[in-house]
PyMOL Python script that loads the backbone (N, CA, C, O; Angstrom):
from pymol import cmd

cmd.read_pdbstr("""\
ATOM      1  N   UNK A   1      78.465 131.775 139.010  1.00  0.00           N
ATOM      2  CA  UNK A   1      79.053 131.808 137.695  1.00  0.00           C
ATOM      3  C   UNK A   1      77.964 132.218 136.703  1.00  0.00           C
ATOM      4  O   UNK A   1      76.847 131.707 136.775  1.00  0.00           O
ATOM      5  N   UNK A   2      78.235 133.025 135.887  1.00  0.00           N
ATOM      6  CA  UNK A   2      77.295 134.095 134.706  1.00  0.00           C
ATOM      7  C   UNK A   2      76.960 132.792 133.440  1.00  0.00           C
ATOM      8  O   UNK A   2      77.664 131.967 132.858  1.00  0.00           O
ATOM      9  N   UNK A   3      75.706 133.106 133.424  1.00  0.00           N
ATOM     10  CA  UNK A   3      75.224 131.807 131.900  1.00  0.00           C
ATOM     11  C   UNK A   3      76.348 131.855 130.569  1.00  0.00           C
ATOM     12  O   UNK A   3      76.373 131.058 129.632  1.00  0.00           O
ATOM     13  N   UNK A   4      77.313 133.103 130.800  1.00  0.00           N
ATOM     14  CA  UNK A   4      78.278 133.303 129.628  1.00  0.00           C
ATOM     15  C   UNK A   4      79.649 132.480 130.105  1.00  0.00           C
ATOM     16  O   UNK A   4      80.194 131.511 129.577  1.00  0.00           O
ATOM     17  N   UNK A   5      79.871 132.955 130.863  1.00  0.00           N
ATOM     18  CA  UNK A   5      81.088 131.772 131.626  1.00  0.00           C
ATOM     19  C   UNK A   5      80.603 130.521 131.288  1.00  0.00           C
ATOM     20  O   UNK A   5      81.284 129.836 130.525  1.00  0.00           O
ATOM     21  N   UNK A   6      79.282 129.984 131.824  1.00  0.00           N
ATOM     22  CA  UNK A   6      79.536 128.147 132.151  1.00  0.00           C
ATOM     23  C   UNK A   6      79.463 127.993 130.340  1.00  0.00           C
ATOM     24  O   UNK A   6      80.326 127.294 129.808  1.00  0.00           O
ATOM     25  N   UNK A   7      78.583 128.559 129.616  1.00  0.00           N
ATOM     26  CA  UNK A   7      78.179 128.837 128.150  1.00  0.00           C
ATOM     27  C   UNK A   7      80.029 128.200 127.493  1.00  0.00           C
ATOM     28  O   UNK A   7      80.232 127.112 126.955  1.00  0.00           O
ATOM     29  N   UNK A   8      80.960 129.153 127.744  1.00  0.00           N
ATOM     30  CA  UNK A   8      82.025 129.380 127.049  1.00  0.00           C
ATOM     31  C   UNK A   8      83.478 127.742 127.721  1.00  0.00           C
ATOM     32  O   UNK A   8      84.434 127.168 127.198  1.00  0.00           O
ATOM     33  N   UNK A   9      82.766 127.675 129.053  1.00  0.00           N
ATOM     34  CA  UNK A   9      83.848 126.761 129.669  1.00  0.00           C
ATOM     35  C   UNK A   9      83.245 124.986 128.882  1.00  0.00           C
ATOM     36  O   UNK A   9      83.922 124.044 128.468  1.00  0.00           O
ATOM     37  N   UNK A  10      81.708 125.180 128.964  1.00  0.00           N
ATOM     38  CA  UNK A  10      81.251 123.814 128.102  1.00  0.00           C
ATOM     39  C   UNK A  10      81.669 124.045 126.642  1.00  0.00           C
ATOM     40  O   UNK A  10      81.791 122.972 126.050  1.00  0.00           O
ATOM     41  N   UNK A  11      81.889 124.972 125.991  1.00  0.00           N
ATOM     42  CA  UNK A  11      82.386 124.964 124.653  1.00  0.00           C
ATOM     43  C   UNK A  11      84.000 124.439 124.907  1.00  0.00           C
ATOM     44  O   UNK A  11      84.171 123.375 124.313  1.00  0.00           O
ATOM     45  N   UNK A  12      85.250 124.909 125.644  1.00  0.00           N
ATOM     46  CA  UNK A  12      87.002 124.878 125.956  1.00  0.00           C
ATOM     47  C   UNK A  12      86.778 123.263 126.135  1.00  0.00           C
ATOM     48  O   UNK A  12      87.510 122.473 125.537  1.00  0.00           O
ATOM     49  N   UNK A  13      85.429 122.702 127.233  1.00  0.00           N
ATOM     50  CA  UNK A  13      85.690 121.295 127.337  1.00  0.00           C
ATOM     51  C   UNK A  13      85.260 120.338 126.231  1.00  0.00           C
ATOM     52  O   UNK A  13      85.667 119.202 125.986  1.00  0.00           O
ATOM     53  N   UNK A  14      84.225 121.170 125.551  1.00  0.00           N
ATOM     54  CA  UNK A  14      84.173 120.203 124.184  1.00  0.00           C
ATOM     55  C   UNK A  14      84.887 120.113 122.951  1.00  0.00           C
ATOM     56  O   UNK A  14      84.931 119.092 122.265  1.00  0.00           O
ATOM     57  N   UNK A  15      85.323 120.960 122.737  1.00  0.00           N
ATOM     58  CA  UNK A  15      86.539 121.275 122.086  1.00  0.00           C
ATOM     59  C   UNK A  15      87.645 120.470 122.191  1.00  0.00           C
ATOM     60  O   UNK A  15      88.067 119.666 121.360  1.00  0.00           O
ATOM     61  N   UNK A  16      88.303 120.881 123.807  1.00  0.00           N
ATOM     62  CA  UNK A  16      89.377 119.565 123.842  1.00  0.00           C
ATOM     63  C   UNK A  16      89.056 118.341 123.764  1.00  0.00           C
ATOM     64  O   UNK A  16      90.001 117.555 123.692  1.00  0.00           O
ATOM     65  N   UNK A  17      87.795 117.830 123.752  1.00  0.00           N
ATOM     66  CA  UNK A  17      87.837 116.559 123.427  1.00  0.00           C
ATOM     67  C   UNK A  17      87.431 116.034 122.356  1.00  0.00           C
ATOM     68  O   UNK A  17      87.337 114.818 122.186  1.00  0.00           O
ATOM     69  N   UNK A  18      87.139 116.937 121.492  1.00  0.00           N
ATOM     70  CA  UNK A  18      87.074 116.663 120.256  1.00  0.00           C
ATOM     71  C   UNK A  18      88.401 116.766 118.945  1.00  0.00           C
ATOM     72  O   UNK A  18      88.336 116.293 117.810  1.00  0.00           O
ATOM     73  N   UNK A  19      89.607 117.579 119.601  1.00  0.00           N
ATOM     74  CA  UNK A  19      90.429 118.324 118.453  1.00  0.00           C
ATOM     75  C   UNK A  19      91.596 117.084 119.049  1.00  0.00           C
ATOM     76  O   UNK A  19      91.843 116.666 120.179  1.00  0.00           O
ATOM     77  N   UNK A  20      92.183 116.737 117.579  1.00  0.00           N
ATOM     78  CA  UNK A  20      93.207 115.385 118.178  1.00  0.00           C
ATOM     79  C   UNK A  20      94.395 115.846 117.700  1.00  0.00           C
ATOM     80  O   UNK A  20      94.316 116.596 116.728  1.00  0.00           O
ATOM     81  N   UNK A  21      95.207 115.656 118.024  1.00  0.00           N
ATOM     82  CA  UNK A  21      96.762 116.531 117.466  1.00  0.00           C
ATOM     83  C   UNK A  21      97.153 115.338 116.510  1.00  0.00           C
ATOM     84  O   UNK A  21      96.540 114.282 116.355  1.00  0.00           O
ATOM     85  N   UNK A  22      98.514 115.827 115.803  1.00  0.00           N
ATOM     86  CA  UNK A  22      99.161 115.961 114.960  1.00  0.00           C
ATOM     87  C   UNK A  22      99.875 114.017 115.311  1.00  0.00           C
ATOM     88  O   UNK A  22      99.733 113.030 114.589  1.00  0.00           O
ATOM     89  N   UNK A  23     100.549 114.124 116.563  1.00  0.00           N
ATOM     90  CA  UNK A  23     100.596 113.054 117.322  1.00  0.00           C
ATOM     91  C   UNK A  23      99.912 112.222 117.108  1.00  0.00           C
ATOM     92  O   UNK A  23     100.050 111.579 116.068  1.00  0.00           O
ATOM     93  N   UNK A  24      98.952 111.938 117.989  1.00  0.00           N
ATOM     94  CA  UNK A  24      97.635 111.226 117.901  1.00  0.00           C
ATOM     95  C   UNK A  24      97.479 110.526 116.798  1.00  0.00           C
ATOM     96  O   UNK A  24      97.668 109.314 116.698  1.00  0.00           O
ATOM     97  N   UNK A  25      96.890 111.779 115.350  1.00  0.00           N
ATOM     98  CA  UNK A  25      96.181 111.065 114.511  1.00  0.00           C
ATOM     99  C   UNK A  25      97.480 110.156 113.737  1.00  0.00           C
ATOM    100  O   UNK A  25      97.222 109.087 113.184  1.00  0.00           O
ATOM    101  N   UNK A  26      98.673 110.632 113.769  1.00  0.00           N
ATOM    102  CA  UNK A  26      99.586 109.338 112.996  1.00  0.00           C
ATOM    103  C   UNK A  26      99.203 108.533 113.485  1.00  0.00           C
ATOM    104  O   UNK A  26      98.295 107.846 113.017  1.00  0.00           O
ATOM    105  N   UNK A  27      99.865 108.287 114.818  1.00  0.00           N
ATOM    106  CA  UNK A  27      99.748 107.140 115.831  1.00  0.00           C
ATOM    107  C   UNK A  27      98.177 106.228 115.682  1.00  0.00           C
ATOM    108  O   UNK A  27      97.842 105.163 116.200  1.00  0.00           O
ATOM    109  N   UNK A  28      97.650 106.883 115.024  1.00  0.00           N
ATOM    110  CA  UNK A  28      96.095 106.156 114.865  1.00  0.00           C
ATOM    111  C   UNK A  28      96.197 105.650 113.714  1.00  0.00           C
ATOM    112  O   UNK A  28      96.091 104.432 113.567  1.00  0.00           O
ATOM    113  N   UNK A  29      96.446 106.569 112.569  1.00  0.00           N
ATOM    114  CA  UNK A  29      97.239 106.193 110.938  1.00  0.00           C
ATOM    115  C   UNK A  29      97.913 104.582 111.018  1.00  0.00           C
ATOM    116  O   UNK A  29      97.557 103.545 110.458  1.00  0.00           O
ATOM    117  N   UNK A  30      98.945 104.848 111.889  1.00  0.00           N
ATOM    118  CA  UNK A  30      99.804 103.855 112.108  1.00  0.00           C
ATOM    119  C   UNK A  30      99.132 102.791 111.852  1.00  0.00           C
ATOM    120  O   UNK A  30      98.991 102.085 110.854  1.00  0.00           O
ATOM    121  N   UNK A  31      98.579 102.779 113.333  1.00  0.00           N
ATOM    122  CA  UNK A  31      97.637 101.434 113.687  1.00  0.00           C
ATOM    123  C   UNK A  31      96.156 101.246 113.094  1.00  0.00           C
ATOM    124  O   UNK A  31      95.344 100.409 113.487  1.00  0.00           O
ATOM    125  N   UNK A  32      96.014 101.950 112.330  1.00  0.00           N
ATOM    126  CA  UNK A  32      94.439 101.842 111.267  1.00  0.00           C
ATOM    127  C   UNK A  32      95.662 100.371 110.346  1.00  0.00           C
ATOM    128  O   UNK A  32      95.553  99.160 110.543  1.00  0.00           O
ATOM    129  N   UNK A  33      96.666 101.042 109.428  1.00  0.00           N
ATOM    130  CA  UNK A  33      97.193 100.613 108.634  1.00  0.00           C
ATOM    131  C   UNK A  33      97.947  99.432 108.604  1.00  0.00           C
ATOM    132  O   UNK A  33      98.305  98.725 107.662  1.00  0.00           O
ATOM    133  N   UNK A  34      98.179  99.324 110.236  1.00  0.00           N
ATOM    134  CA  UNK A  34      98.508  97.725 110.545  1.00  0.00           C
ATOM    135  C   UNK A  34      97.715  96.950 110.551  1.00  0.00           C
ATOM    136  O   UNK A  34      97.875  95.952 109.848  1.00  0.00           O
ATOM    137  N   UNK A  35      96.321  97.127 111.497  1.00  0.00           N
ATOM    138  CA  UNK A  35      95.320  96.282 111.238  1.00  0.00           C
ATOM    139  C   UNK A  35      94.608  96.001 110.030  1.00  0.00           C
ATOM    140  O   UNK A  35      94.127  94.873 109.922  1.00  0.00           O
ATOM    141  N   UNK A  36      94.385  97.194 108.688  1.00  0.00           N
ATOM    142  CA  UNK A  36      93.860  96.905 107.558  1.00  0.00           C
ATOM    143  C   UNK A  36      95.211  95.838 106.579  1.00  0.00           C
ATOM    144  O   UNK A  36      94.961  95.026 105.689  1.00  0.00           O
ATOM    145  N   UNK A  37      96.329  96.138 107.025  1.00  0.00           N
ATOM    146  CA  UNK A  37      96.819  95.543 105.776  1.00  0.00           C
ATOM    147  C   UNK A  37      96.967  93.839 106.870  1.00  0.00           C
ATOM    148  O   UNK A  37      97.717  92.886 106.659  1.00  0.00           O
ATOM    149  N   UNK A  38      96.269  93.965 107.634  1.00  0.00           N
ATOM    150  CA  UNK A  38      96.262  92.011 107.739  1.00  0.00           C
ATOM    151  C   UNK A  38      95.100  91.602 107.436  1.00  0.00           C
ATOM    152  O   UNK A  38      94.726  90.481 107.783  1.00  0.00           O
ATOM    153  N   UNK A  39      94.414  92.340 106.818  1.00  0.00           N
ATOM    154  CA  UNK A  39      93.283  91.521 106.306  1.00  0.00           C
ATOM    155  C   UNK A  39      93.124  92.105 104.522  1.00  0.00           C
ATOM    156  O   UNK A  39      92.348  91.792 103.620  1.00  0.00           O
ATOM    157  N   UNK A  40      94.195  93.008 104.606  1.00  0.00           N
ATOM    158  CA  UNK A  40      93.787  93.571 102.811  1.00  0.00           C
ATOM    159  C   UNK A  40      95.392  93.951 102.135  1.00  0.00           C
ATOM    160  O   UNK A  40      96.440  94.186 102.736  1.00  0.00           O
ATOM    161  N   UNK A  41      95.178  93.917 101.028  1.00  0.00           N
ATOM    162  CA  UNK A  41      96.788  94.325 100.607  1.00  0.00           C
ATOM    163  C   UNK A  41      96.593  95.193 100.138  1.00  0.00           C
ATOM    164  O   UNK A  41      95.998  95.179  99.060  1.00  0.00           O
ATOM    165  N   UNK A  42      96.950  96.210 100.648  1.00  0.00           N
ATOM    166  CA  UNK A  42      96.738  97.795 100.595  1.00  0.00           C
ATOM    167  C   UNK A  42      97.428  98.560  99.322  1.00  0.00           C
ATOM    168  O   UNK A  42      98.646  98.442  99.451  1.00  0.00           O
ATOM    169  N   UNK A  43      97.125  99.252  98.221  1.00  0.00           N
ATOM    170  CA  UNK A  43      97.440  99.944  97.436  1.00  0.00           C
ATOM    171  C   UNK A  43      97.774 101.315  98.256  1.00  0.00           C
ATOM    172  O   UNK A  43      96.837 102.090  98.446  1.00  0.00           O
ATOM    173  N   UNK A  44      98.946 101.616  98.704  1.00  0.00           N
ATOM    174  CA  UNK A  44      99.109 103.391  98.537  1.00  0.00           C
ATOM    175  C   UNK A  44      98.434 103.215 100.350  1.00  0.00           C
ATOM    176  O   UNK A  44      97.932 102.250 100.926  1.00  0.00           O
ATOM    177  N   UNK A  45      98.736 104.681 100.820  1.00  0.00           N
ATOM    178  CA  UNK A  45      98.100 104.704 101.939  1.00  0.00           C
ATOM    179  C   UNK A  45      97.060 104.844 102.633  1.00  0.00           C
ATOM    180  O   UNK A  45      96.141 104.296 102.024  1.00  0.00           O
ATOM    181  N   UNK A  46      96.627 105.380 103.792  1.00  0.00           N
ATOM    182  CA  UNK A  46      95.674 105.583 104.418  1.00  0.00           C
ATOM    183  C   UNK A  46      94.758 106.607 104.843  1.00  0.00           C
ATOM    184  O   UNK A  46      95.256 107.031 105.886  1.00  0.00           O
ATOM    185  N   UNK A  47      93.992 107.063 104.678  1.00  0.00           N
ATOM    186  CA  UNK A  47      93.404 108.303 104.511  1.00  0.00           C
ATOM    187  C   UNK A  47      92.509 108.423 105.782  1.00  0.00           C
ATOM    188  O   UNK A  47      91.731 107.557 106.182  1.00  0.00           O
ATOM    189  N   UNK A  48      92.778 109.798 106.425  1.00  0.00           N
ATOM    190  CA  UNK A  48      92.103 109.921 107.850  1.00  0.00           C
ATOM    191  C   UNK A  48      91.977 111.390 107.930  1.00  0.00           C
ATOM    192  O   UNK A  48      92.642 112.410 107.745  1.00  0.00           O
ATOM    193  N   UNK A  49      90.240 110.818 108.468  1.00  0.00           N
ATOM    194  CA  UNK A  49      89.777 112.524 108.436  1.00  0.00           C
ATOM    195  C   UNK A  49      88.485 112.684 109.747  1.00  0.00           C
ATOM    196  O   UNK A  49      87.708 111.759 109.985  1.00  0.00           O
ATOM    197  N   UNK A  50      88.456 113.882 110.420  1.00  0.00           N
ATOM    198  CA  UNK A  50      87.611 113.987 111.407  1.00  0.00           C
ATOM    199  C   UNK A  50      86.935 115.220 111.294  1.00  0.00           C
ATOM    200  O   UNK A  50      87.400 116.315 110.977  1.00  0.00           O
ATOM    201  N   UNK A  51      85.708 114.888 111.612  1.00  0.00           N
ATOM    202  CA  UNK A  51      84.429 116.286 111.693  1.00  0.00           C
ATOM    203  C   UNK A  51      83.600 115.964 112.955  1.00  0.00           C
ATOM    204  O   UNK A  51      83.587 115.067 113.797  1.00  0.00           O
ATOM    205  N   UNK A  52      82.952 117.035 112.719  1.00  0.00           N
ATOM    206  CA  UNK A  52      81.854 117.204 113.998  1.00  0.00           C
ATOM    207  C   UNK A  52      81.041 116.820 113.337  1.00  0.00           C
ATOM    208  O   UNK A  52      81.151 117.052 112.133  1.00  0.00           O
ATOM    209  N   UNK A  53      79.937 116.111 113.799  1.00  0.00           N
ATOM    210  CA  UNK A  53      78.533 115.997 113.048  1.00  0.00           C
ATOM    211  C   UNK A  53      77.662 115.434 114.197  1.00  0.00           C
ATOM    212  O   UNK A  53      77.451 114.249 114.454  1.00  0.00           O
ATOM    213  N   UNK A  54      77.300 116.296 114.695  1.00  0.00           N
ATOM    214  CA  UNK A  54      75.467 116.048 115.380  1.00  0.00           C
ATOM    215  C   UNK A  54      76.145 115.604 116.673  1.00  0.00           C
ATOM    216  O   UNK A  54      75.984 114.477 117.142  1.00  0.00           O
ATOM    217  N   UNK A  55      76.991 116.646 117.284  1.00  0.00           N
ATOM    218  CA  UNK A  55      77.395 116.367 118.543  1.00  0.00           C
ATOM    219  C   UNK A  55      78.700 115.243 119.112  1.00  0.00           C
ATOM    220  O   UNK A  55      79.254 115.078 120.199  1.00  0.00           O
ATOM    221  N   UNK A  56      78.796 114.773 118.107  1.00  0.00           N
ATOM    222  CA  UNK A  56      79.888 113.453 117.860  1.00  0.00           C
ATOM    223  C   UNK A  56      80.927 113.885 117.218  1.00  0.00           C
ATOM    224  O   UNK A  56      80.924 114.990 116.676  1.00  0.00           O
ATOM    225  N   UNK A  57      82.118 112.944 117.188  1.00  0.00           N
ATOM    226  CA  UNK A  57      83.015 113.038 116.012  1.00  0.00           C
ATOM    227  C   UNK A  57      82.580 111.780 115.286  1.00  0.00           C
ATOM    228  O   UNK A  57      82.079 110.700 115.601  1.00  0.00           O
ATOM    229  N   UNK A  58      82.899 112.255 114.414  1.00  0.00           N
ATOM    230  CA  UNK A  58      82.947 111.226 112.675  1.00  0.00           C
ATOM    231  C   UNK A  58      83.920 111.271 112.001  1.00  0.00           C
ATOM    232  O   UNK A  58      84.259 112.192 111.258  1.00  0.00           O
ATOM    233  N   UNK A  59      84.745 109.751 112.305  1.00  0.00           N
ATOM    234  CA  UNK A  59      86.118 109.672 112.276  1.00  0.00           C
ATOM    235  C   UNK A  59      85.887 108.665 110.715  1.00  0.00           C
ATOM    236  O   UNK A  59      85.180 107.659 110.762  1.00  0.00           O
ATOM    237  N   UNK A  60      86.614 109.120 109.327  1.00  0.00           N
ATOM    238  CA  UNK A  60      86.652 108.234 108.358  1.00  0.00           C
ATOM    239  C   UNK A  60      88.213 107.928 108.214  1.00  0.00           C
ATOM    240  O   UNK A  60      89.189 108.634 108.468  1.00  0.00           O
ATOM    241  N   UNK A  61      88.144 107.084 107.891  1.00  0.00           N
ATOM    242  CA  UNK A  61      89.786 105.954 107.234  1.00  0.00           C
ATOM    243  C   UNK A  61      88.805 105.098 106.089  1.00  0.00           C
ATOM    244  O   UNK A  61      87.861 104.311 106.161  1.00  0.00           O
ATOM    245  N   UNK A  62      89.794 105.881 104.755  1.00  0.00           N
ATOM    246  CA  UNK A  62      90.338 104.951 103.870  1.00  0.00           C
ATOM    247  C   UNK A  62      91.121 104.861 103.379  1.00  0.00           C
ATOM    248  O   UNK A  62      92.141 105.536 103.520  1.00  0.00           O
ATOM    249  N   UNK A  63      90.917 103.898 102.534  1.00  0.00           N
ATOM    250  CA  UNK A  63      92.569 102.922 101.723  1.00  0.00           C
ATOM    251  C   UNK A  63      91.936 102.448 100.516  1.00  0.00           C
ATOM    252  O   UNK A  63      90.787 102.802 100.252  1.00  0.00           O
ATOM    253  N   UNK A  64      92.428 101.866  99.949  1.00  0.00           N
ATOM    254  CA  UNK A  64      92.175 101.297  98.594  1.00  0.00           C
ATOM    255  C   UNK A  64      93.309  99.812  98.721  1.00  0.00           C
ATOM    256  O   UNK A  64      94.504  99.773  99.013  1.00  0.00           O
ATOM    257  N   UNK A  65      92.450  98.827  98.407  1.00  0.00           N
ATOM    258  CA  UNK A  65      92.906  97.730  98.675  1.00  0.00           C
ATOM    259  C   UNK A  65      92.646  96.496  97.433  1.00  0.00           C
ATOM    260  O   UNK A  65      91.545  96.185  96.978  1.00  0.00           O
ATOM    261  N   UNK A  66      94.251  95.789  96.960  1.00  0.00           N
ATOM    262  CA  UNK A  66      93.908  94.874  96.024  1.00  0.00           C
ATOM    263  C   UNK A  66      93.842  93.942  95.548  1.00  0.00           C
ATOM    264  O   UNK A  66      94.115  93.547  94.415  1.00  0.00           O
ATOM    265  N   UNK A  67      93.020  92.992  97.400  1.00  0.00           N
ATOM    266  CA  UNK A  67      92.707  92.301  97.374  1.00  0.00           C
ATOM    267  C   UNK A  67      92.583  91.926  98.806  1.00  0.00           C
ATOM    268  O   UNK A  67      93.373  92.472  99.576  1.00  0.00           O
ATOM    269  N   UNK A  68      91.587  90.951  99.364  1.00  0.00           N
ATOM    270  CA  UNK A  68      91.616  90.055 100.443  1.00  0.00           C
ATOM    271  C   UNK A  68      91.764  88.964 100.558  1.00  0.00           C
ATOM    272  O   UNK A  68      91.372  87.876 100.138  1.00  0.00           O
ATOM    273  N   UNK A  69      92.771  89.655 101.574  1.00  0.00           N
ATOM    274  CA  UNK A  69      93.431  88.190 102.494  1.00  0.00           C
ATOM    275  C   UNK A  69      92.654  87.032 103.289  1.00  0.00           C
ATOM    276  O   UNK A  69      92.547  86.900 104.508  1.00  0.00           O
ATOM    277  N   UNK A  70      92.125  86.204 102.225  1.00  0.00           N
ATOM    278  CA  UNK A  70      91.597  84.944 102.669  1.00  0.00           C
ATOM    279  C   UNK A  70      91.908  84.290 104.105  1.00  0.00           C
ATOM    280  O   UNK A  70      92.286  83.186 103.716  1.00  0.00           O
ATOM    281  N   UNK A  71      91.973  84.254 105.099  1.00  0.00           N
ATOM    282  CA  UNK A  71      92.411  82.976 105.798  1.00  0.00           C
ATOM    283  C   UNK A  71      91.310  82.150 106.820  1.00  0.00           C
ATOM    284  O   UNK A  71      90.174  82.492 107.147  1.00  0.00           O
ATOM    285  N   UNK A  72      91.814  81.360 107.062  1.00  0.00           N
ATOM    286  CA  UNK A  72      90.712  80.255 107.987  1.00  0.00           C
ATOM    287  C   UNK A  72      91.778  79.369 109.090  1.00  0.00           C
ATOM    288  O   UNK A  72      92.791  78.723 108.821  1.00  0.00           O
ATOM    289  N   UNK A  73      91.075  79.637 110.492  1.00  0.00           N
ATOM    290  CA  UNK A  73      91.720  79.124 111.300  1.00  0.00           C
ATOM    291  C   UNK A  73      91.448  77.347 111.147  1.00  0.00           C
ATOM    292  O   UNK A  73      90.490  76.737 110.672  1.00  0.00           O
ATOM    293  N   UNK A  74      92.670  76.883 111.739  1.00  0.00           N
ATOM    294  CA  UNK A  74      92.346  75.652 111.963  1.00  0.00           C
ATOM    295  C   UNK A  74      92.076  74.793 112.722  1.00  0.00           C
ATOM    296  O   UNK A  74      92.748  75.145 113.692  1.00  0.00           O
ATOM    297  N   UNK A  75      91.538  73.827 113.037  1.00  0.00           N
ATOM    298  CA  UNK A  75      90.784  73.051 114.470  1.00  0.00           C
ATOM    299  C   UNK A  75      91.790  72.930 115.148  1.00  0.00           C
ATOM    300  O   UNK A  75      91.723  72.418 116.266  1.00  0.00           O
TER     301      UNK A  75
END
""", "prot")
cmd.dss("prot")
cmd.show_as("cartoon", "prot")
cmd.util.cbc("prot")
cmd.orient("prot")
């Protein structure tokens, strides 16, 4: 196999595992927004965004929240 082939097939495999569909990122939305609003009372929704940076993804979620949800388990 030619240094341009393996070159181009390590780019198709990093790629797919970096690019998240349409699917996915709700389904992540979803569940970002379930778990933040049990600990925050969420103003408005959830904001989700993904980049490449330094070989990784760098996945941000925010929200704007107005206020926390205090609680304490009990003995």
């Amino acid at each position: 196999m030619k240094e341009e082939e393996k070159k181009r097939i390590g780019e198709l495999l990093h790629r797919d595992k970096t690019v998240i569909s349409d699917a996915v990122e709700a389904a992540a939305v979803r569940d970002f927004a379930r778990v933040a609003g049990e600990y925050f009372e969420l103003d408005g929704g959830i904001t989700f965004s993904m980049r490449e940076e330094k070989g990784a993804s760098c996945v941000n979620i925010s929200f704007r929240a107005t206020r926390v949800k205090n609680f304490t388990t009990l003995p």
